[in-house]
C-alpha positions in Angstrom: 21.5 36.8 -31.2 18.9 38.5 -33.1 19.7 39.1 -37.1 17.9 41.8 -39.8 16.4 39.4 -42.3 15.6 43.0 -44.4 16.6 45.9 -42.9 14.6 48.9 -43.6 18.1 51.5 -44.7 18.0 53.5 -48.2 21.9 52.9 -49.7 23.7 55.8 -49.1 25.9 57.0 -52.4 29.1 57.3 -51.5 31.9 58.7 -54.0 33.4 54.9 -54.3 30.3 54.1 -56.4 29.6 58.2 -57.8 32.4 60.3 -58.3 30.0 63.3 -58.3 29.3 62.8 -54.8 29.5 65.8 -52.8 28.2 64.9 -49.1 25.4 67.4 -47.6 24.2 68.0 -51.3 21.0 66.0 -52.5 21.2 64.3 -55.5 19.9 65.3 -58.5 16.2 64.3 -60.0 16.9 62.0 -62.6 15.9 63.1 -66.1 12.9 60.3 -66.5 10.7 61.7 -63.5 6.9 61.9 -64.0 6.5 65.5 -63.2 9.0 66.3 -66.5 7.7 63.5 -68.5 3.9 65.6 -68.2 5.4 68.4 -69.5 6.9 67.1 -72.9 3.9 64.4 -73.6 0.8 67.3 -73.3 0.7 69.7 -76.4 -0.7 72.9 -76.0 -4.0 73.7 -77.6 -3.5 76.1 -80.2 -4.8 79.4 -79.3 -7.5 79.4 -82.1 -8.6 76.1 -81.9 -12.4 75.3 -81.7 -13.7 72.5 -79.2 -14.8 70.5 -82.8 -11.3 70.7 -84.1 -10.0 69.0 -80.1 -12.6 66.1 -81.0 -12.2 65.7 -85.1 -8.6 65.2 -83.7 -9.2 62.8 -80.8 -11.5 60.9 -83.4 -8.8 60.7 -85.7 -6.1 59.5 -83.5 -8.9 56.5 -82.2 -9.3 55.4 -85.9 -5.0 55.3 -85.6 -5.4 53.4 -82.7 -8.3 50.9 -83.9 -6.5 50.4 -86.9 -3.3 49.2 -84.9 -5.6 46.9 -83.0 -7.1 45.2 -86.4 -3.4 44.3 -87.4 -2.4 43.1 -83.6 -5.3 40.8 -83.6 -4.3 39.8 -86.8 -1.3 38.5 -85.8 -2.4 37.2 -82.6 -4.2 34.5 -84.6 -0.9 34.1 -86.6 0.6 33.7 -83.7 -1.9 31.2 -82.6 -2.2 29.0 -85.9 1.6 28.6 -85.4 1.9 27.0 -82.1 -1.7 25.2 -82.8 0.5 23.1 -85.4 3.3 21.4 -83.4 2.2 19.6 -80.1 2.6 21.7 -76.5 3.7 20.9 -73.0 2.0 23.2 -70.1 1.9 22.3 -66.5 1.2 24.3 -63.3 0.2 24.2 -59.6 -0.6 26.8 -57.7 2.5 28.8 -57.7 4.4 27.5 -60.9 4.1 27.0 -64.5 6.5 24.7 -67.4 5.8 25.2 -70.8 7.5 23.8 -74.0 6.1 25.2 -77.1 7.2 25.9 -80.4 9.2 29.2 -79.4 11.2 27.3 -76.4 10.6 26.1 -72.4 8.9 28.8 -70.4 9.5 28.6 -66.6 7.2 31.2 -64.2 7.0 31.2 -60.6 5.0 33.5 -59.2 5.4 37.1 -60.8 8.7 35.9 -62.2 9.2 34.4 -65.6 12.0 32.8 -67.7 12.3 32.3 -71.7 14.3 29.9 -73.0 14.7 29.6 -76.8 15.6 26.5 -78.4 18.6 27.7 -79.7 20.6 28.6 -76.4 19.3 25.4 -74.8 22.2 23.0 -74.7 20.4 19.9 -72.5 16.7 19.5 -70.9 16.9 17.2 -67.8 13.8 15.7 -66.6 13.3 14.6 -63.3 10.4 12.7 -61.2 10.7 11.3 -58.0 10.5 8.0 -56.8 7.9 9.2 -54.2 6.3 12.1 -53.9 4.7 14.3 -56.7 7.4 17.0 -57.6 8.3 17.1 -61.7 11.4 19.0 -62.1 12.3 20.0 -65.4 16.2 21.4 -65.5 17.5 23.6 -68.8 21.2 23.5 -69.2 22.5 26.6 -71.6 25.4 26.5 -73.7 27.0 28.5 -71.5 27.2 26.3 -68.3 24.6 27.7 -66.6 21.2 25.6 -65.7 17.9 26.7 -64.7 15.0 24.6 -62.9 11.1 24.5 -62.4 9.3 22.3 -60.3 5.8 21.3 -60.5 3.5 19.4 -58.3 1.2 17.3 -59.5 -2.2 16.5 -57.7 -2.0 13.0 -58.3 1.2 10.6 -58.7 0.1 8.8 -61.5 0.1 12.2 -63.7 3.7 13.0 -63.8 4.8 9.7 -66.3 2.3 11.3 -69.0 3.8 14.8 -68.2 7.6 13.1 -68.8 5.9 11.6 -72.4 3.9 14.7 -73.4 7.6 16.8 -72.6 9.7 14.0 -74.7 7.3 14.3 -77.3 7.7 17.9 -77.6 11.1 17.3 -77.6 11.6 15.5 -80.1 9.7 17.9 -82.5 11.1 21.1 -81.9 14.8 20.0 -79.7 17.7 19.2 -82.1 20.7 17.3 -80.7 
């Protein structure tokens, strides 16, 4: 028996899920389109307006943006003086990350990531195996759901410093 892993059909809206269904009527563009969004974001050039006045305007709104770039860098080393205080946990292969920072655990796989802060973290399991190089770190959250990353390592003997550098991060920013 053959199955569809993922079949190649559009839903079809049906008037269980959208009471303004009307069957052999297409639905309407939504409101957010690109071809309406052009429309409202490009002003008109005023009819009188010299070709000096277009660029004293685009220089002006630069300066706006450079200026906005001065106070993001600023906080960006903020930012980076805060987490360079407390210590940090970061591991990854070649598909996966773990980080433990000041802000919370981090888990990303792939294109996918997941914040944790420390304040909806109820328990952090760690896990490595007997054999094998896998480092599993699990997040419990308060509200009895738990999330887990795994790691491998490229040598066996690296994943007891990973379990210390974790506890010890831990310990500094996780409150019982």
């Amino acid at each position: 028996m053959e199955q569809r892993i993922d079949p190649n059909t559009q839903p079809a809206y049906a008037a269980g899920t959208d009471p303004a269904y009307i069957p052999g009527l297409t639905a309407p563009r939504p409101a957010g389109t690109p071809d309406a969004d052009q429309g409202k974001t490009e002003e008109p050039a005023p009819e009188g307006a010299a070709p000096e006045d277009l660029a004293a305007a685009e220089a002006a709104a630069s300066g706006a943006q450079d200026a906005v770039d001065a106070v993001d860098g600023e906080k960006g080393r903020e930012e980076d003086e805060k987490t360079a205080d407390g210590p940090v946990f970061e591991v990854s292969d070649r598909r996966g990350s773990i980080t433990a920072d000041r802000e919370g655990i981090r888990f990303t796989l792939d294109d996918q990531e997941a914040d944790f802060r420390w304040g909806e973290i109820g328990a952090v399991e760690v896990k490595s195996p007997r054999f094998g190089r896998r480092f599993t770190v699990t997040v419990h959250m308060s509200t009895n759901r738990w999330f887990n990353a795994e790691v491998e390592a490229a040598a066996r003997s690296s994943l007891k410093g990973w379990a210390q550098e974790l506890d010890a991060v831990l310990d500094a920013y996780f409150e019982e």
